[in-house]
ZAMARKOL-647780 format. One record per residue (C-alpha): residue in three letters; y, x, z. Coordinates in steps of 0.001 Angstrom, whole numbers, padded with zeros to 6 digits, always signed. Layout:
ALAYXZ;...
//
This chain:
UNK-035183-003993-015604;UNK-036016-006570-012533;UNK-038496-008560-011199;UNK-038517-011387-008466;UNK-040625-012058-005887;UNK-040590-013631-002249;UNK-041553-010836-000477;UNK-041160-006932-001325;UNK-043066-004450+000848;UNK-042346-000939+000813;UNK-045781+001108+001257;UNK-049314+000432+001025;UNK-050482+002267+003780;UNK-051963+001192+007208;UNK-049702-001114+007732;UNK-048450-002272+003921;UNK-052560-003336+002948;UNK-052257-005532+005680;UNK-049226-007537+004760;UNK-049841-007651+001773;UNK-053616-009360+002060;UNK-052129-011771+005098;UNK-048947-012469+003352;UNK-050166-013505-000303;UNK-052857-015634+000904;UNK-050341-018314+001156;UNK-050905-018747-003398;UNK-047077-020367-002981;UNK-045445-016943-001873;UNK-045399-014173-004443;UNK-045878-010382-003466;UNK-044796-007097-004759;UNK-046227-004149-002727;UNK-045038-000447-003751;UNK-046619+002593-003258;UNK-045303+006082-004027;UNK-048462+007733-004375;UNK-051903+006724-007090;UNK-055131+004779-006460;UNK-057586+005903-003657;UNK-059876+007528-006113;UNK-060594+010753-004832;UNK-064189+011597-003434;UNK-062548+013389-000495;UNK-061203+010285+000638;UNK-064293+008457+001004;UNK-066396+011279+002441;UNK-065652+011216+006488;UNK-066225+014889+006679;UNK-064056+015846+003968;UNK-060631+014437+005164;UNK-058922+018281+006070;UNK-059597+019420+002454;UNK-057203+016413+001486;UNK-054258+018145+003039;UNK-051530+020342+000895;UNK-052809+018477-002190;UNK-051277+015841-004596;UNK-052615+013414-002073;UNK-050362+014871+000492;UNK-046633+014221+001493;UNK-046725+017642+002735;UNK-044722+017378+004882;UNK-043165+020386+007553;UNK-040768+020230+010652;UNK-037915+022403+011524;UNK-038511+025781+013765;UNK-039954+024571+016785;UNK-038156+026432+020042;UNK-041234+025970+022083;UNK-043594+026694+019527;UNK-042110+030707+019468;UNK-039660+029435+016904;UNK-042525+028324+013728;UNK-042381+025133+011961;UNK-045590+022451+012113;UNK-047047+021104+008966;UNK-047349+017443+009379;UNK-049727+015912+006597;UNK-049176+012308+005035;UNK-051370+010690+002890;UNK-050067+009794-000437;UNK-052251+007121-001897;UNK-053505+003700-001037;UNK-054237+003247+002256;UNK-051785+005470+003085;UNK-052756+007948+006638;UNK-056042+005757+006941;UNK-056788+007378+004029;UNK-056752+010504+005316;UNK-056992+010069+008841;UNK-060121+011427+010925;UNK-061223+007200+011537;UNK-061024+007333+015143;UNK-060854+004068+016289;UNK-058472+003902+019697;UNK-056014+000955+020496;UNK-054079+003027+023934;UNK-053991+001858+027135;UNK-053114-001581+028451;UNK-050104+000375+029910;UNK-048901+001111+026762;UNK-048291-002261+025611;UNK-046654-003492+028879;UNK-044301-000822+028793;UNK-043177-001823+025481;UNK-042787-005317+026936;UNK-041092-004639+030032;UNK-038611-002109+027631;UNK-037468-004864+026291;UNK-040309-005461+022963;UNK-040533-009481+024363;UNK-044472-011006+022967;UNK-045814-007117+022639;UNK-047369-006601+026386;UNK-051436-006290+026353;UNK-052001-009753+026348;UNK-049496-010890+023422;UNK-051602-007868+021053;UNK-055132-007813+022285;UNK-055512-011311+019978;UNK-054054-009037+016853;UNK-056634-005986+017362;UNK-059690-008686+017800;UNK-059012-010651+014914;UNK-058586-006964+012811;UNK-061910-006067+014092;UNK-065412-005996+012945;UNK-067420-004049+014972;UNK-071073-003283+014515;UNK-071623-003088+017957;UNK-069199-004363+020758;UNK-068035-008090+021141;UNK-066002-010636+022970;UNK-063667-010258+025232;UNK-062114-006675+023917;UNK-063746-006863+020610;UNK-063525-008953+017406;UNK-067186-008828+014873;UNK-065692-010970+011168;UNK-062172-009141+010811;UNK-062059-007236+007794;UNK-061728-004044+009441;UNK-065038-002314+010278;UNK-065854-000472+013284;UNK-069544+001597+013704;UNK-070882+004158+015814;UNK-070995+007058+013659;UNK-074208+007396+011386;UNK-074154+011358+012425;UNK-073489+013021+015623;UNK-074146+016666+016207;UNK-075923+017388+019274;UNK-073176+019739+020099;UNK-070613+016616+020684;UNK-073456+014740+022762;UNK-073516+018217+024806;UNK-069953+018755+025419;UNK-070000+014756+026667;UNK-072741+015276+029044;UNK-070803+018750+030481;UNK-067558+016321+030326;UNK-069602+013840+033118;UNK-070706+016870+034968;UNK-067559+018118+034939;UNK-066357+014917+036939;UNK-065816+012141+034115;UNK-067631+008535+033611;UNK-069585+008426+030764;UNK-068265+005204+028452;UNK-069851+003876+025262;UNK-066123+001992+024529;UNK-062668+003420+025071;UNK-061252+000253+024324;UNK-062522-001954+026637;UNK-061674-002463+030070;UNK-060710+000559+030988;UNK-059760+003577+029118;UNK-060952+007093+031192;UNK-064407+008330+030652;UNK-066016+010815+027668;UNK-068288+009607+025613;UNK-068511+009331+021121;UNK-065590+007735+018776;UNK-066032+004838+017459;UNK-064710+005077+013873;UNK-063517+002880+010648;UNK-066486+003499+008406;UNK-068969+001237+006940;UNK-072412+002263+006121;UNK-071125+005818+006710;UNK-068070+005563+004354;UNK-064890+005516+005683;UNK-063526+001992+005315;UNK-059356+002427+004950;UNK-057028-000346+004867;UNK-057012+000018+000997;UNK-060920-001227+001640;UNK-060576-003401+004374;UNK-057187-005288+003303;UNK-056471-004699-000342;UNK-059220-004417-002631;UNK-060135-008267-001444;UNK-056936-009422-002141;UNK-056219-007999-005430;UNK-057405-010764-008023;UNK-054907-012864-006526;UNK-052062-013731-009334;UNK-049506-013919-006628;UNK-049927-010381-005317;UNK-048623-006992-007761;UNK-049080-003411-007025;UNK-047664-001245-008362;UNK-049406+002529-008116;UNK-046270+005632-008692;UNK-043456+003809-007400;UNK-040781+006066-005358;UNK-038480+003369-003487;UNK-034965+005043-004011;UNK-033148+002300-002048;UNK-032704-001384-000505;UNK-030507-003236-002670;UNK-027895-005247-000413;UNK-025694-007896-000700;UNK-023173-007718+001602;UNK-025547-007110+005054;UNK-028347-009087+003603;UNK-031490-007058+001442;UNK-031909-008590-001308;UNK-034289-006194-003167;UNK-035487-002861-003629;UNK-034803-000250-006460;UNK-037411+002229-007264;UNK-038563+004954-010017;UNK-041559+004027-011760;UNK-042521+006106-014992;UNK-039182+007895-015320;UNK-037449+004594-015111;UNK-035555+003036-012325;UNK-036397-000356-011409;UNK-035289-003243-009252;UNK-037256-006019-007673;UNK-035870-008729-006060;UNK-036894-010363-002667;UNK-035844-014083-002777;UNK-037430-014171+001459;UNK-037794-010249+002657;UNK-037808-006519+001911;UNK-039940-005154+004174;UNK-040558-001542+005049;UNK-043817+000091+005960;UNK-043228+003569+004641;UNK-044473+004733+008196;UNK-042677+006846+010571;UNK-041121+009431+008079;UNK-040447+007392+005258;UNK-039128+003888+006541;UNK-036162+005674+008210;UNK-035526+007792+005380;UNK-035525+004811+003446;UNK-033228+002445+005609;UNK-030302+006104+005858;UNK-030620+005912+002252;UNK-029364+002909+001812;UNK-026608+003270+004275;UNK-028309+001989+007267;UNK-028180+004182+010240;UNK-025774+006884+011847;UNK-022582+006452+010534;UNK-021491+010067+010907;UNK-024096+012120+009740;UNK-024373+009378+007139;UNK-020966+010262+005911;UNK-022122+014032+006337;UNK-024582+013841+003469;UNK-022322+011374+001240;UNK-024111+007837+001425;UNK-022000+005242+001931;UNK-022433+003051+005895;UNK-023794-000282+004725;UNK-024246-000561+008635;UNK-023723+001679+011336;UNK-027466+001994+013344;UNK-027253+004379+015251;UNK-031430+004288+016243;UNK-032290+005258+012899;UNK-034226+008428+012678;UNK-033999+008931+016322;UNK-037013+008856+019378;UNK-039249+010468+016962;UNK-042499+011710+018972;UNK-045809+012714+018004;UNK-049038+013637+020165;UNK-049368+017531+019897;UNK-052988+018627+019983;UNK-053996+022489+021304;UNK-057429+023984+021119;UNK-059984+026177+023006;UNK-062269+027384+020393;UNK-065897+029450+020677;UNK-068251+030907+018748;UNK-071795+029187+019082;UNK-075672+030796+019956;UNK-078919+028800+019212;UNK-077534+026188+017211;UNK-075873+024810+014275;UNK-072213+023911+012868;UNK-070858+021212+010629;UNK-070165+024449+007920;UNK-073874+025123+008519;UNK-074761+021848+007310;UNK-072778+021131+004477;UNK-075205+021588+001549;UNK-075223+019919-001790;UNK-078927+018545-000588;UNK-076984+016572+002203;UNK-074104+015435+000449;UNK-076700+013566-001746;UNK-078467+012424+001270;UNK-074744+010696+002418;UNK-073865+009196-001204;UNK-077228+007465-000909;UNK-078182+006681+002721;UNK-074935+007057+004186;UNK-076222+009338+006941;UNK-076475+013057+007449;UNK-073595+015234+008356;UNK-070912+014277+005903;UNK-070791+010669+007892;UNK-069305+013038+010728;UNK-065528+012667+011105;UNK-065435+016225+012606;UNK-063963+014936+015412;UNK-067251+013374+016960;UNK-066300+012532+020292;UNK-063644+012837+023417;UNK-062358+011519+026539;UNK-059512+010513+028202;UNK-058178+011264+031528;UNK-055291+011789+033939;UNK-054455+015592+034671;UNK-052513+014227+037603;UNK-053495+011965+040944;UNK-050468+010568+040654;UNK-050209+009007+037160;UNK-050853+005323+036397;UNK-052927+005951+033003;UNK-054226+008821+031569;UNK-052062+011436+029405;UNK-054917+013378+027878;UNK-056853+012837+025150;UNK-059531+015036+024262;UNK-061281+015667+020889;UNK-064124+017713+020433;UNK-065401+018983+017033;UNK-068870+020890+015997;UNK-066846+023658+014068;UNK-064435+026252+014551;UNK-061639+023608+013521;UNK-057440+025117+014453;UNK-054189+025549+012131;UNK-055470+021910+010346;UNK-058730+023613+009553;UNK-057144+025303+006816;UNK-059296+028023+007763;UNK-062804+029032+006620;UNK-064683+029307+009209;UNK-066790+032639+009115;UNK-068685+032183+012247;UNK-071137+029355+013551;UNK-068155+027080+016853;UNK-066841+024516+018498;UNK-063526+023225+018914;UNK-062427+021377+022240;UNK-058676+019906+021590;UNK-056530+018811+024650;UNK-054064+016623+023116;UNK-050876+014874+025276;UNK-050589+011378+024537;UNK-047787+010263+027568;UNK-045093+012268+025257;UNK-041577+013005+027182;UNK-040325+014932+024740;UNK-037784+013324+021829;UNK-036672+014241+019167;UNK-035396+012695+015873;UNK-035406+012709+011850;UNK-032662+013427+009914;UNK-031617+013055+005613;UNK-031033+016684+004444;UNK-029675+015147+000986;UNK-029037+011880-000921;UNK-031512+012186-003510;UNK-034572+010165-002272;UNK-037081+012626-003933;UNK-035738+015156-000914;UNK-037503+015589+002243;UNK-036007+015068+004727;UNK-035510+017104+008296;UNK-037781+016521+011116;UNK-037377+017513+013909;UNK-039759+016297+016697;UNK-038973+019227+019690;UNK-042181+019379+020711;UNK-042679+019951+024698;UNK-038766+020122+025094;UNK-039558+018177+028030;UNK-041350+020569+030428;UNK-043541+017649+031878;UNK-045527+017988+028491;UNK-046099+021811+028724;UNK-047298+021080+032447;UNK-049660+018779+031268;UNK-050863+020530+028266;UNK-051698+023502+030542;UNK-053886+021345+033259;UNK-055205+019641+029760;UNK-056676+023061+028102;UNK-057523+024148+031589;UNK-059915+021055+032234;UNK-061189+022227+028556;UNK-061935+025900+029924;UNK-063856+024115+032674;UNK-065783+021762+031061;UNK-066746+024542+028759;UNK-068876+026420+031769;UNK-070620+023238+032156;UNK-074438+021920+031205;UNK-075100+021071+028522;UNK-072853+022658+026535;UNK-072009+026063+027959;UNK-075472+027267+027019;UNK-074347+027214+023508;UNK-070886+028475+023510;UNK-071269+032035+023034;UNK-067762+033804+022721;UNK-064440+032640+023282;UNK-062664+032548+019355;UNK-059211+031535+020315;UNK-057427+032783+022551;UNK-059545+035624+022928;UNK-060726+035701+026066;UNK-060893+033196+029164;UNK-062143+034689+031943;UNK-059026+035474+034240;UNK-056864+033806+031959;UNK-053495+034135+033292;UNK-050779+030863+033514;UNK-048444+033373+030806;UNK-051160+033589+028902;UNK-052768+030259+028277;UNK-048970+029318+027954;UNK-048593+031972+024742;UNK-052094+030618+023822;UNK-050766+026650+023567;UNK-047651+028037+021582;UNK-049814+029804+019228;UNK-052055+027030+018179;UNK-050499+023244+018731;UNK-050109+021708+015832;UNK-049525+017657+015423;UNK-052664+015228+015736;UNK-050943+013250+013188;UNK-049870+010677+015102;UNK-045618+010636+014593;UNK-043828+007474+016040;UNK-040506+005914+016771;UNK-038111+006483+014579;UNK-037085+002264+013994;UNK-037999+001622+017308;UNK-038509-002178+018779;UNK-036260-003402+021475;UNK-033412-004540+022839;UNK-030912-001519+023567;UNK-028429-000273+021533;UNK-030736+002753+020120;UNK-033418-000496+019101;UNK-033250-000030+015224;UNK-035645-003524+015324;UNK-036106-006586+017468;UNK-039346-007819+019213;UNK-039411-009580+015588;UNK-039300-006700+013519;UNK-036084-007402+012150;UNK-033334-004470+011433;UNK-030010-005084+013870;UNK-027591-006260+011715;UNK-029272-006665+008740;UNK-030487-010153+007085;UNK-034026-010267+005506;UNK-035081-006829+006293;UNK-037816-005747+008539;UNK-039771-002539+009858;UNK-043548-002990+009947;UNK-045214+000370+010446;UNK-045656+003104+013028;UNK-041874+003871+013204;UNK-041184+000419+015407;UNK-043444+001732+018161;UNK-040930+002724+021170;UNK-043206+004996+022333;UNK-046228+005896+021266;UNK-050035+004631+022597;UNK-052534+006849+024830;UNK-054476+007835+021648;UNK-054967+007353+017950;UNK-052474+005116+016294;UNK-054459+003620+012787;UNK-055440+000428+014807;UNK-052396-000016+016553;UNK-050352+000275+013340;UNK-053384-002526+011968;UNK-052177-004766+014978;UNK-048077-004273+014256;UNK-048908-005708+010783;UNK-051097-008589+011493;UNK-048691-009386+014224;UNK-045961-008991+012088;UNK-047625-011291+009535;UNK-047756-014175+011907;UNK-044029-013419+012677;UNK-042958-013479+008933;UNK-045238-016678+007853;UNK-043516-018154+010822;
//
């Protein structure tokens, strides 16, 4: 069985709800857009608070990486959303572009038309924010952008301790500068989250030149010779090809795009061989400079006030599906800062989330006491590692492998990033509510060794993996600055995996930007 269309895009995630909207409004150009998971019908998804209790469900890729070494030799469980809309589905809607540095870098590496500049235009026309405007901010992109309809006076606390502590106060991380504390910004609307699925998709789906197609396990690119020419995937039991008469384009995200492209003979020759696929073409980038921003946690137990667990009732989850408001609008992660743990540095490489609730291991823990969470998480990652096939059978995961703090510059900066957390924590407002330390166990006279075991014990991934079809020019580039695979005809990468290195912060808008970009570049 096979179908034919102009363009076939693999994923409808953060990035794949995008192309398709921007690429079928041209009614001449047909669309097929394939998604391995089902509709975006679960409650869970649309409740902000409820995002963690997504995780190790049929909604998840449940994913899990090797035995880290510097995580005393445990794996990490790395969560994926299955579904339309993909991670911003799931994700906690924290709304962060990075730094200007971020972009520049990925210029002056050799990503030509990506500096600041060339992708500010991209996030503003994404935008529609309830609150900010011109320059930094757009206000009639489909992609809305509110201050949070609940806040917890523990998160306005723990900013106001954050300013004592030394930090500006900011009201928008995205404007013209970056450092400060102060509340996320998040994708909901009217206290719903508001995914791509919502923002991209659902508009775009009476058109009769864009398909979806719901259950749909891509299995491989179909080439002809080094040109894609289609895409075979298992629908229903049955294996089906479609046909791309203009592109195949890939936006399975960081795990699944390179998966994909080894799959189909594209990448390392050698370990290609190694697991029996055949080398269409030898790319050597594939799967490799995977990253990810690992997060680690000072937790407390709380006097004289309340906790998100506290407040879940069945009264207030009524008061949310009708007003909007109360505390299932919160996104658990309620505010943060950003900020240098080094003179020296040209951009901060700490990110901080704060959460009204004893939150640690994914929160796939109960919580049994009233806390709060403070999260110091690294987002100028050193450390590499890569993704590798552990069979040729698509429905196999494959291995990951991304070694956190291998680089000891990360474990350095963790450490000054959960000691600035212990710190903040004896300040006003806050400290008069934090009651005990919860994890680790104690802080006063908390040795170096000790906070060390401490950030072993608890980091876990703030779901933010990048890199592995990274943009560039060098001979590990698995794209160019047009999102094209090396040595492949009509194929791109258009998803989190093209990112060279990943942003100061969360990376559901940047991924948004790559794919309205990338739109431009394709209609082009």
């Amino acid at each position: 069985m096979a179908d034919s269309y102009d363009y076939v895009v693999v994923g409808a995630g953060s990035a794949g709800c995008v192309l398709a909207n921007r690429l079928s409004e041209d009614a001449a150009r047909t669309v097929l857009l394939l998604e391995a998971g089902g509709e975006d019908d679960a409650d869970e998804i649309h409740i902000p608070a409820a995002f963690p209790t997504l995780f190790k469900t049929r909604w998840d890729w449940n994913y899990e990486t090797v035995e880290q070494k510097h995580l005393g030799g445990r794996p990490a469980y790395w969560p994926r959303m299955k579904a339309l809309g993909g991670c911003s589905s799931m994700n906690a809607m924290i709304y962060i572009r990075g730094n200007r540095a971020d972009y520049d870098g990925w210029r002056d590496a050799g990503a030509t038309g990506w500096g600041y500049d060339d992708v500010l235009p991209y996030f503003v026309r994404a935008e529609r924010n309830h609150r900010l405007n011109a320059p930094f901010h757009g206000t009639d992109g489909p992609l809305h952008v509110e201050d949070r309809r609940y806040t917890h006076p523990l998160s306005q606390a723990w900013v106001d301790a954050a300013a004592a502590w030394g930090l500006k106060p900011t009201d928008d991380f995205n404007g013209a500068t970056q450092e400060g504390a102060g509340l996320y910004q998040v994708t909901c609307h009217k206290g719903h989250r508001w995914s791509t699925a919502d923002a991209y998709l659902r508009p775009a789906l009476d058109r009769p030149n864009l398909t979806v197609h719901t259950h749909a396990l891509a299995t491989r690119i179909v080439l002809d010779g080094t040109r894609a020419t289609g895409v075979t995937y298992l629908r229903h039991g049955e294996e089906v090809t479609a046909h791309a008469n203009a592109e195949v384009i890939l936006s399975g995200g960081a795990v699944n795009s390179p998966q994909l492209l080894m799959l189909s003979g594209i990448g390392p020759a050698e370990h290609l061989r190694e697991v029996g696929v055949d080398v269409a073409v030898n790319l050597p980038g594939v799967g490799e400079n995977l990253h990810d921003h690992p997060v680690a946690g000072v937790l407390w137990t709380t006097r004289d006030t309340t906790d998100l667990v506290d407040l879940a009732t069945m009264r207030r989850l009524l008061r949310w599906q009708v007003t909007g408001r109360g505390p299932f609008a919160s996104n658990i992660g309620e505010a943060g800062a950003f900020f240098p743990t080094r003179d020296d540095l040209p951009a901060p490489d700490m990110q901080i989330h704060v959460a009204p609730s004893l939150f640690y291991d994914n929160g796939m823990h109960e919580p049994t006491d009233r806390g709060f969470t403070a999260g110091a998480t690294l987002v100028n990652v050193a450390s590499r590692g890569r993704l590798r096939l552990r069979s040729d059978d698509p429905r196999w995961r494959p291995e990951i492998d991304p070694r956190y703090y291998e680089d000891p510059r990360d474990f350095d900066a963790m450490l000054a990033g959960v000691r600035a957390l212990i710190e903040i924590g004896t300040k006003q407002p806050i400290a008069r509510y934090l009651d005990k330390p919860f994890k680790p166990a104690k802080l006063a006279n908390l040795t170096d060794d000790e906070l060390a075991d401490h950030i072993r014990e608890v980091t876990q991934t703030l779901y933010h993996p990048v890199g592995t079809c990274a943009m560039g020019t060098g001979d590990h580039s698995v794209v160019d600055p047009a999102l094209k695979v090396n040595g492949v005809d009509g194929l791109r990468v258009v998803d989190a995996s093209v990112m060279p290195a990943v942003p100061r912060g969360n990376t559901n808008a940047p991924t948004i930007m790559i794919a309205e970009k990338a739109a431009d570049l394709i209609r082009a």
